[in-house]
TIMARNU-691638 format. One record per residue: residue in three letters; z, x, y of N, C-alpha, C in turn. Coordinates in steps of 0.05 Angstrom, whole numbers, plus 5000, padded with zeros to 4 digits. Layout:
BEGIN
 type  npz  npx  npy capz capx capy  cpz  cpx  cpy
  ala    Z    X    Y    Z    X    Y    Z    X    Y
...
//
This chain:
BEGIN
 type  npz  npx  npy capz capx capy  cpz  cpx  cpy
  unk 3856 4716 5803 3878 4726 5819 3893 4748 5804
  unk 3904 4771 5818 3912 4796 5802 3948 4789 5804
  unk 3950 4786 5787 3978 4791 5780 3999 4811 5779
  unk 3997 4825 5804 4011 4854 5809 4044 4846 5799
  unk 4054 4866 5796 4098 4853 5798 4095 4869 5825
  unk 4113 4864 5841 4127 4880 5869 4152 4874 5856
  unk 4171 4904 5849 4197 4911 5840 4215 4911 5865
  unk 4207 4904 5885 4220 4912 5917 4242 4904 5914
  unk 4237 4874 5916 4262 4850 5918 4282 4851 5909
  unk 4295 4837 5900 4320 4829 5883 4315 4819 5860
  unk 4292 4817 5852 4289 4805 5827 4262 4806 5814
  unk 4249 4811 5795 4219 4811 5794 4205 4792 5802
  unk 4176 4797 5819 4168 4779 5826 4140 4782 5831
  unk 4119 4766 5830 4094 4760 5828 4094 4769 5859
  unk 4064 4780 5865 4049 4793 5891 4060 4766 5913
  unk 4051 4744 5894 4049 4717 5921 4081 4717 5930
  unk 4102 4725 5914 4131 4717 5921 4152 4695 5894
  unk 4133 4681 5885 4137 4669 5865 4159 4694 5840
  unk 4182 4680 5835 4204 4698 5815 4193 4690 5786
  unk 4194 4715 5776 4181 4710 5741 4203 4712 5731
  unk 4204 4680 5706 4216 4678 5702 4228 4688 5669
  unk 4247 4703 5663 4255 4710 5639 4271 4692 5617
  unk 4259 4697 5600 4257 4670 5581 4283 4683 5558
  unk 4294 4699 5562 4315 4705 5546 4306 4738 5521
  unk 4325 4741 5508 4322 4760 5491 4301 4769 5469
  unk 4285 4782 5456 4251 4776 5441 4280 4780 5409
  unk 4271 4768 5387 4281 4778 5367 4281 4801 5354
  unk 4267 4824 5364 4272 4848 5347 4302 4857 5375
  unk 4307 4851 5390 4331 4865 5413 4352 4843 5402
  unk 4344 4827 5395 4375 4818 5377 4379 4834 5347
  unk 4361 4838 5347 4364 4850 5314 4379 4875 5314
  unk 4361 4886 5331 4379 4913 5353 4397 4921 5353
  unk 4410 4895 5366 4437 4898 5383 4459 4889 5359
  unk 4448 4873 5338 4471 4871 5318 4467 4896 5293
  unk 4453 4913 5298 4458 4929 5273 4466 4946 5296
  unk 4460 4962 5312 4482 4966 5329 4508 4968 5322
  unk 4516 4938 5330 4544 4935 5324 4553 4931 5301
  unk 4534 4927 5282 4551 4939 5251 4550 4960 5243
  unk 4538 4981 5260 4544 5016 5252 4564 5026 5270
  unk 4572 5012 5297 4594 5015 5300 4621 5001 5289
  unk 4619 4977 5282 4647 4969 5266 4649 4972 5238
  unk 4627 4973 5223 4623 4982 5209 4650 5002 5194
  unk 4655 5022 5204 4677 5043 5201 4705 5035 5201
  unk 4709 5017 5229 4730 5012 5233 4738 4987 5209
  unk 4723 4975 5200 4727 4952 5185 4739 4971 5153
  unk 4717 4983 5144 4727 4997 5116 4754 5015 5119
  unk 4762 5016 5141 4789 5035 5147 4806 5007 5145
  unk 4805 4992 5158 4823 4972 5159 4840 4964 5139
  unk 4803 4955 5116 4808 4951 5088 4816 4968 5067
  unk 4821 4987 5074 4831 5017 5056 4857 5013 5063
  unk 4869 5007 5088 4893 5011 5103 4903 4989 5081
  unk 4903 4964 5084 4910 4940 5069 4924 4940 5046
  unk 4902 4966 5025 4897 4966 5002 4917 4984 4998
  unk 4930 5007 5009 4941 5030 5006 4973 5011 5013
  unk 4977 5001 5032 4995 4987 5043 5007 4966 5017
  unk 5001 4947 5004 4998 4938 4984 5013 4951 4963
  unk 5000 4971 4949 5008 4984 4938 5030 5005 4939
  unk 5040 5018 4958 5057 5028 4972 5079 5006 4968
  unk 5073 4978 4968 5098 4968 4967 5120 4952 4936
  unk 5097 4967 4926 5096 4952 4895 5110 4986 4881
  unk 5102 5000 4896 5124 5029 4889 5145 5027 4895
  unk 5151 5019 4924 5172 5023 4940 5187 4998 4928
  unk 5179 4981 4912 5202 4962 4895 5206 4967 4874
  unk 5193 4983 4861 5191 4993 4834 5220 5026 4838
  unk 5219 5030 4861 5242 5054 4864 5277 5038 4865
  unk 5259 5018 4881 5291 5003 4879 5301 4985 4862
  unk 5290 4975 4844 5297 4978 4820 5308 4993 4795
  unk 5291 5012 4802 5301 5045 4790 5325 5043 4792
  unk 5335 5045 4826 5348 5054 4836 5385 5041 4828
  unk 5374 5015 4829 5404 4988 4817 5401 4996 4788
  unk 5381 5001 4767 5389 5009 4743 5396 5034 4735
  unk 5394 5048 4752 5411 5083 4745 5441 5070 4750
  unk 5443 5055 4775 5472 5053 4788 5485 5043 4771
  unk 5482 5025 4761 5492 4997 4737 5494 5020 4727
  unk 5481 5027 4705 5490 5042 4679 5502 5058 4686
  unk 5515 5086 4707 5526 5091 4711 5550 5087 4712
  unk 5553 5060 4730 5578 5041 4730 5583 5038 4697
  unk 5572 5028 4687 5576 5011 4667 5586 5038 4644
  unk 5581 5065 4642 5591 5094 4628 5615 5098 4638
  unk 5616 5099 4665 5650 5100 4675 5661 5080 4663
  unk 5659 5060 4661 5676 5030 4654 5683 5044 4630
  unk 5669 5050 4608 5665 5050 4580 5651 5067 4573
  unk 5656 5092 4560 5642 5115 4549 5617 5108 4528
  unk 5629 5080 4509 5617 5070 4491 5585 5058 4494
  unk 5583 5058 4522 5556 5048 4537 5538 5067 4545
  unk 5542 5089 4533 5529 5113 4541 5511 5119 4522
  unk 5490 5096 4521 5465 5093 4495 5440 5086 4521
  unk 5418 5083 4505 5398 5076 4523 5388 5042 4522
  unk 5390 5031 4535 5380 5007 4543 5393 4996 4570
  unk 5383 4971 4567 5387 4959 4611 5417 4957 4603
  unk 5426 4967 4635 5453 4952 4631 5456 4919 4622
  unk 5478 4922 4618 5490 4893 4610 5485 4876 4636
  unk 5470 4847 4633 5471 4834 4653 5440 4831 4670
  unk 5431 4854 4679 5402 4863 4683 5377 4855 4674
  unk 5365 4850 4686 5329 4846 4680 5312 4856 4695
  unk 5285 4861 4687 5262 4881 4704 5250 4858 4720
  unk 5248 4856 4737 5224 4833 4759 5209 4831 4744
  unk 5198 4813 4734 5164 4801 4724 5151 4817 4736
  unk 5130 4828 4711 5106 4841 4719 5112 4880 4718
  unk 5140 4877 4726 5147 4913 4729 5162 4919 4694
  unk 5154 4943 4684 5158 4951 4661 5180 4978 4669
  unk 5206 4974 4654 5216 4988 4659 5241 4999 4633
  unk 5255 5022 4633 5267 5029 4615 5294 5047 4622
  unk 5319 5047 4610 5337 5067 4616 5345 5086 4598
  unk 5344 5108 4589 5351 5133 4573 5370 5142 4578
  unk 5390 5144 4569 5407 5166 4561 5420 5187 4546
  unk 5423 5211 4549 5418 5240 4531 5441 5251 4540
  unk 5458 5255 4520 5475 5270 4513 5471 5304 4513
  unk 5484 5311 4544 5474 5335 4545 5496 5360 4532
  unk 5512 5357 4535 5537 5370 4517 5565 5355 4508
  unk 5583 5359 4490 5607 5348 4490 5627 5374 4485
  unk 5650 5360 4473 5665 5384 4465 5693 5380 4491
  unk 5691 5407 4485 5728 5413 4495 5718 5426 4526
  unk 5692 5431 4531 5687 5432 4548 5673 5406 4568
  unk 5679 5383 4558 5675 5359 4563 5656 5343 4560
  unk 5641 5320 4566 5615 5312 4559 5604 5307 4589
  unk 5583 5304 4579 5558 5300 4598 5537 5293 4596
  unk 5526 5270 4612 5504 5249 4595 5480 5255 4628
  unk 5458 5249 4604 5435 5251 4634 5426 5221 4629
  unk 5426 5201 4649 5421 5183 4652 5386 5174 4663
  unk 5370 5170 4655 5350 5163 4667 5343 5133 4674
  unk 5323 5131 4696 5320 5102 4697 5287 5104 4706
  unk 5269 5095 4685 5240 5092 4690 5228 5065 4689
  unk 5219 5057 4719 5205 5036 4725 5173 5031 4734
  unk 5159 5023 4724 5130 5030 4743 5122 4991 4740
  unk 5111 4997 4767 5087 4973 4784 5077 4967 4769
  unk 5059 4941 4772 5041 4933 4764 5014 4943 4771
  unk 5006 4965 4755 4987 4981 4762 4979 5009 4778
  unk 5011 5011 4781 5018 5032 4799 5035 5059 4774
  unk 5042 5082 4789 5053 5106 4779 5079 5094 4770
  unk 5093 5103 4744 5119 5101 4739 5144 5114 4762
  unk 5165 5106 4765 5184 5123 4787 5201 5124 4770
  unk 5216 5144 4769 5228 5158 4748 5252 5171 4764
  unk 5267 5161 4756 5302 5172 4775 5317 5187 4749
  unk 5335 5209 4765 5353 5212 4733 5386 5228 4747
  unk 5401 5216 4734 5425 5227 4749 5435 5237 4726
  unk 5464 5250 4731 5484 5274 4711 5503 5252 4697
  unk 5513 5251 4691 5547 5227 4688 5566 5247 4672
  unk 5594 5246 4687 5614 5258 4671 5630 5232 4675
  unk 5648 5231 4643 5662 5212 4643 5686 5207 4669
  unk 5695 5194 4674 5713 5191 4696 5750 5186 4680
  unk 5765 5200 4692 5799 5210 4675 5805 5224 4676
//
């Protein structure tokens, strides 16, 4: 008996009328269909994970500035209070977060009769990240 298909119908089917029946997907069309879709997500996934990674880090700066940022202020404060504090180390009272390395400088940029003037710095860096480095002027206050 010849086994023609007639495509006519609605569905494939043997000459006599009889529907052939499909037994599901062969394994190379799964194989296919998932590398496929790992060359399309593929991309989107390593962006994700870059995103993550950048994000992360970004925030280990962005605490490392504000820290900076309370130890310029302090020592500032703390030169107005008292001229005598106008050396380099943390203000009085102060500590760096665990893990963040940090330092305060100050440089005596002129004195005299034309008055003084200190440059205050405040250098903090991440754990593993760039130093952030702030630096302000200070004239005594009187």
């Amino acid at each position: 008996m010849d086994k023609e298909v007639n495509q006519a119908g609605p569905g494939l089917q043997h000459k006599d009328g009889k529907a052939i029946h499909s037994r599901g997907m062969t394994l190379l069309e799964v194989m296919a269909a998932l590398l496929m879709l790992l060359i399309i997500a593929g991309p989107f996934f390593s962006a994700l994970l870059n995103s993550e990674q950048m994000t992360r880090k970004t925030g280990k700066e962005a605490k490392a500035l504000f820290v900076a940022a309370a130890l310029l202020e302090s020592k500032v404060a703390e030169i107005h209070r008292d001229e005598r504090h106008a050396v380099p180390g943390l203000p009085l009272g102060m500590t760096i977060p665990e893990g963040f390395n940090g330092e305060v400088q100050v440089e005596a940029l002129f004195g005299g009769t034309m008055g003084r003037l200190w440059a205050v710095t405040a250098v903090v860096a991440s754990p593993g990240g760039r130093p952030c480095r702030l630096t302000t002027w200070v004239t005594p206050r009187g």
